[in-house]
TISE-589900 format. One record per residue (C-alpha): residue in one letter; x, y, z; residue number from 0. Coordinates in steps of 0.25 Angstrom, whole numbers. Example, Ala and Ser with C-alpha at 12.3 -4.5 7.8 and 13.67 -1.06 7.14 Angstrom:
2
  residuo      X      Y      Z  num
        A     49    -18     31    0
        S     55     -4     29    1
//
This chain:
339
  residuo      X      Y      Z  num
        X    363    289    394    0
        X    370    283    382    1
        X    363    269    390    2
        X    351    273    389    3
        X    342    268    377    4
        X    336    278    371    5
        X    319    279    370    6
        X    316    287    356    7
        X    302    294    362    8
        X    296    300    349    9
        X    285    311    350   10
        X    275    310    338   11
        X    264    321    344   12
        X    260    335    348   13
        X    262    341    356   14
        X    276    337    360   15
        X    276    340    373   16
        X    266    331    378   17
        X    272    319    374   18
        X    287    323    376   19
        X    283    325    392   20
        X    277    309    391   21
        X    290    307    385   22
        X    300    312    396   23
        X    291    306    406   24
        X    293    293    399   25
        X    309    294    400   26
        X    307    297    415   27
        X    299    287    420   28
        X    308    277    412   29
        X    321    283    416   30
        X    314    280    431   31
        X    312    265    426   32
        X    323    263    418   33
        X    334    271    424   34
        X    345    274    413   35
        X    340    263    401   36
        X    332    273    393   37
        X    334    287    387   38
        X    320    293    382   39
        X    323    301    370   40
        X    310    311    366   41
        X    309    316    352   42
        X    298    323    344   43
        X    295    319    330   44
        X    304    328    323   45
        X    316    326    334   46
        X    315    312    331   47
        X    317    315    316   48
        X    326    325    319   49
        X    335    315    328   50
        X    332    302    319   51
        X    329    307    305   52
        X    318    297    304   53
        X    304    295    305   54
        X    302    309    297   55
        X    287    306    296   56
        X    283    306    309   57
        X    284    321    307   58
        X    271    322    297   59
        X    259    328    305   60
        X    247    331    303   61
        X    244    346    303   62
        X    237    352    315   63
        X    226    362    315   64
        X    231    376    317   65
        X    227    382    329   66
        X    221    371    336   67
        X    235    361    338   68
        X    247    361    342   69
        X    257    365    332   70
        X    271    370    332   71
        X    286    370    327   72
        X    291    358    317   73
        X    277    351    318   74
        X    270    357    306   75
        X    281    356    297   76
        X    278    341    298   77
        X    264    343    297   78
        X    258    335    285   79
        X    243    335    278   80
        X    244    320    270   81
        X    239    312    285   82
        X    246    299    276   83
        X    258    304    283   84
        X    252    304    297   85
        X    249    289    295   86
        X    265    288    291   87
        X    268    294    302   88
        X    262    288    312   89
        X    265    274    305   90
        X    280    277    305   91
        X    280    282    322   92
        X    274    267    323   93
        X    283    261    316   94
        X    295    268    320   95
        X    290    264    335   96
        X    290    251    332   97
        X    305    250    326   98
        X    310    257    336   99
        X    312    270    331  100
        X    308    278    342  101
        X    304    269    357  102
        X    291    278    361  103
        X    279    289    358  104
        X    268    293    362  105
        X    256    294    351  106
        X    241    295    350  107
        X    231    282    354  108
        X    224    285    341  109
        X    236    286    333  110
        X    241    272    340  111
        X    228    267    335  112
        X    228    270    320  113
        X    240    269    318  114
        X    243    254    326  115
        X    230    250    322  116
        X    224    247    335  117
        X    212    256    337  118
        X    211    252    351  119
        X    219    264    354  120
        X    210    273    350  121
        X    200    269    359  122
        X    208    279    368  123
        X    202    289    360  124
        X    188    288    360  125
        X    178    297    365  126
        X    174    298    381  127
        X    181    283    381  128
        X    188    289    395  129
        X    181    295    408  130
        X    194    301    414  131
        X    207    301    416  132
        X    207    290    426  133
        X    200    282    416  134
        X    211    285    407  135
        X    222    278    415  136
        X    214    266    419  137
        X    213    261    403  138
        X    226    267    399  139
        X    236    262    411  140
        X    228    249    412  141
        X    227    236    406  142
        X    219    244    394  143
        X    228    253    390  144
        X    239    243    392  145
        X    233    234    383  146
        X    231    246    371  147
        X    247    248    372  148
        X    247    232    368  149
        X    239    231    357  150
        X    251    240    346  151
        X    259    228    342  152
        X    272    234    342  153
        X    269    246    345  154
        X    268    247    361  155
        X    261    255    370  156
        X    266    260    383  157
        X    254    271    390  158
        X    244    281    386  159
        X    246    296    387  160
        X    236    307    385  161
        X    246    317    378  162
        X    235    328    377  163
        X    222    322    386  164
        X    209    324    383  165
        X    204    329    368  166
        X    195    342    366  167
        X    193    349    354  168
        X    200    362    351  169
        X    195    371    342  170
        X    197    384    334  171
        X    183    390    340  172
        X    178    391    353  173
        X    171    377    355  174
        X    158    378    366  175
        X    153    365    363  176
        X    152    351    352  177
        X    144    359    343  178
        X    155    372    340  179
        X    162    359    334  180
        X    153    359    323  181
        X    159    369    313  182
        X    173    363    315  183
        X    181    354    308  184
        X    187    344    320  185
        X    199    337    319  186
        X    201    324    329  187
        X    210    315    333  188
        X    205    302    331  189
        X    192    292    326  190
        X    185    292    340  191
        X    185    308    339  192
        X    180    309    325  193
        X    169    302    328  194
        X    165    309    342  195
        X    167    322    332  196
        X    158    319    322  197
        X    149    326    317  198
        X    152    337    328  199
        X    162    346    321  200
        X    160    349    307  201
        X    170    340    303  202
        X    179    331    312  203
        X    192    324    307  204
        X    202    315    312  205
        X    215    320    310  206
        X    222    308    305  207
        X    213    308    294  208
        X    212    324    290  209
        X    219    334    283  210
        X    221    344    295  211
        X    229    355    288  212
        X    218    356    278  213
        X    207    357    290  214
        X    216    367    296  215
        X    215    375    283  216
        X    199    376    283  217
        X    196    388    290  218
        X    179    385    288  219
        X    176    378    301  220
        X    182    379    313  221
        X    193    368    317  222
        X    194    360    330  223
        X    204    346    335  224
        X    203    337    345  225
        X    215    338    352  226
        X    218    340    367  227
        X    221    353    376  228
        X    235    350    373  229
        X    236    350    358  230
        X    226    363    356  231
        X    231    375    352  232
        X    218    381    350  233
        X    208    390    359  234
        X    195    382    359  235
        X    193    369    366  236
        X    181    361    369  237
        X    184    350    379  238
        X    179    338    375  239
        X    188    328    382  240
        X    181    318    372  241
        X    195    308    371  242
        X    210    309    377  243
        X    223    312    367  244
        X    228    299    371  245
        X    243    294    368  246
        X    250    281    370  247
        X    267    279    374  248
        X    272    270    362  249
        X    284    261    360  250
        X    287    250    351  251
        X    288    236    355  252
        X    301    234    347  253
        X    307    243    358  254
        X    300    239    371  255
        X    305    224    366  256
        X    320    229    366  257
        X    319    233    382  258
        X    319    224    395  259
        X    307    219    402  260
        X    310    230    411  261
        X    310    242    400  262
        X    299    238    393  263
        X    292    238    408  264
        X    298    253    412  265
        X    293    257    399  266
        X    280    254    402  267
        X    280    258    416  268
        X    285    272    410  269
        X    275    274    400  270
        X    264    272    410  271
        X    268    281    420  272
        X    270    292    410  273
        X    256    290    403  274
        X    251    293    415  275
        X    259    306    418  276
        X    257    312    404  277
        X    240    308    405  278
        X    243    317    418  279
        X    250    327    411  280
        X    238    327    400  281
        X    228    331    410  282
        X    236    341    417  283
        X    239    347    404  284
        X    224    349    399  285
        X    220    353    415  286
        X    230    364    412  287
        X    227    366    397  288
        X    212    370    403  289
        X    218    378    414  290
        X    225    388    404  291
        X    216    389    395  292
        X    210    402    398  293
        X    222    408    399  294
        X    227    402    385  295
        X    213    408    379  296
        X    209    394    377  297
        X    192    391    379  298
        X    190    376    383  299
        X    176    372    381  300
        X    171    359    391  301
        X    162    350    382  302
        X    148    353    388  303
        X    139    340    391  304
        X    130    340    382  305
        X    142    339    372  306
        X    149    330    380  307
        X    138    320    380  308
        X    137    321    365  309
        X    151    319    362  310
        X    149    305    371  311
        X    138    302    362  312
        X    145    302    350  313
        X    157    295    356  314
        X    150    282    358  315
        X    149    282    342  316
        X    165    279    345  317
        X    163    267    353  318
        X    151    263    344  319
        X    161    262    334  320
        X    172    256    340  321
        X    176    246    329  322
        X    174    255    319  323
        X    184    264    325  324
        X    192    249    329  325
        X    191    249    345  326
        X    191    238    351  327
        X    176    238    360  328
        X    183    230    370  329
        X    193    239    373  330
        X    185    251    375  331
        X    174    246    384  332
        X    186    241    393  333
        X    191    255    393  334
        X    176    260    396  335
        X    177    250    407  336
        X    189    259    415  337
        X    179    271    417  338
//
């Protein structure tokens, strides 16, 4: 073992689990490629800091909406209201990635996007852009999705995961249909989503911009997240299935450089072949998410059509906009092509 270079795997999202299993995956289907050269060393935020004492920051998160997220353990000690520290955060993962400090993660096509500054990413994220699963794998395991993983400099992209799958929006009442949403303040998770949500809740933020301990504390309205099955803690669901929680495998290309032709090639090859498990994984999880909700007192509400077809409505307002929100046109007609 004391051969083996070691491949520092940092965790940087909840919940844990999900990305841990892409992880262990990962060190398997290397090890079956490149028998004995590598060790895949797995670490959470906080056991990175722990084992390294460094990169303290990347423990700041933003708080999380009580009842309706997951929560747990050491996690809220780090929890922090001044979202200048997120930005730090995630401009510190970045750059740590880049020097070496840690080889590989795993983080959110949106976040890749603000953060690296190529928007193209988050044209994974908007609205009704993908007609199925199958659709899903033609962009992302093609010459598409390829290309995307080229276009961060040196920052390098391996795959695409789901970690979570499709977004619906959780609540804290019993959601039968759009307009229940109107007397809730809605967070989202990204740009595309707070213009699908506009003017549909009573208010709908974007977390990277809001103070969500504050919105937390308002007991007026009624609170709802975008999220997936995955990351809800609540009891009321309405299944919109409006965008997929997509994530990307990272390394840096500091480190790819440092390997052989032959590494850099088994890294590649590993990474593909575990996307596609853990998308697998995704959609068993939410098929089994459904099946025990009943029994876990949970009430999922399908979106009716009428609903349905208004949310596509509004999500042309999206690709309307495209260069406002910085999406290169190009880009999305060829994944619209896929269907």
């Amino acid at each position: 073992m004391s051969d083996r270079r070691k491949i520092r795997w940092l965790i940087a999202h909840y919940p844990v689990h999900l990305f841990q299993r892409t992880a262990e995956a990962f060190g398997c289907e290397l090890e079956t490629l490149c028998p004995g050269q590598f060790e895949v060393e797995i670490h959470t935020v906080d056991s990175f800091v722990e084992q390294y004492n460094k990169l303290h920051i990347l423990q700041a998160r933003a708080p999380q909406l009580p009842g309706l997220e997951e929560k747990g353990g050491r996690v809220q000690q780090h929890a922090v209201k001044d979202f200048s520290k997120i930005t730090e955060k995630w401009d510190t993962f970045f750059n740590a990635l880049r020097d070496g400090e840690f080889e590989m993660s795993q983080t959110q096509v949106y976040t890749v996007a603000t953060q690296l500054h190529n928007k193209d990413f988050a044209a994974l994220d908007l609205p009704f852009l993908f007609n199925d699963h199958d659709h899903v794998s033609r962009v992302l395991d093609g010459e598409i999705g390829d290309a995307l993983c080229e276009r961060l400099g040196d920052i390098k992209g391996l795959a695409f995961t789901y970690s979570g799958g499709y977004r619906i929006i959780g609540s804290t009442k019993g959601l039968n249909n759009l307009s229940d949403l109107a007397n809730t303040e809605l967070v989202v998770a990204n740009e595309p989503s707070a213009v699908l949500f506009k003017d549909i809740s009573s208010t709908t933020m974007k977390r990277p911009d809001i103070d969500v301990a504050s919105l937390a504390d308002d007991s007026e309205k009624d609170k709802a997240v975008e999220t997936t099955y995955l990351r809800f803690t609540g009891k009321h669901v309405l299944k919109t299935n409006h965008s997929i929680f997509m994530t990307t495998i990272l390394t840096g290309t500091k480190f790819l450089d440092s390997l052989t032709d032959e590494q850099r090639q088994a890294f590649k090859i590993a990474a593909k072949r575990v996307a596609k498990i853990e998308r697998q994984w995704s959609i068993e999880d939410a098929q089994r998410f459904e099946d025990e909700a009943v029994e876990k007192g949970i009430s999922i509400v399908d979106i009716n059509n009428e609903d349905l077809d208004q949310l596509r409505r509004k999500a042309q307002k999206s690709y309307i906009h495209l260069d406002k929100l910085g999406i290169d046109r190009k880009l999305v007609k060829t994944i619209i092509d896929q269907r």
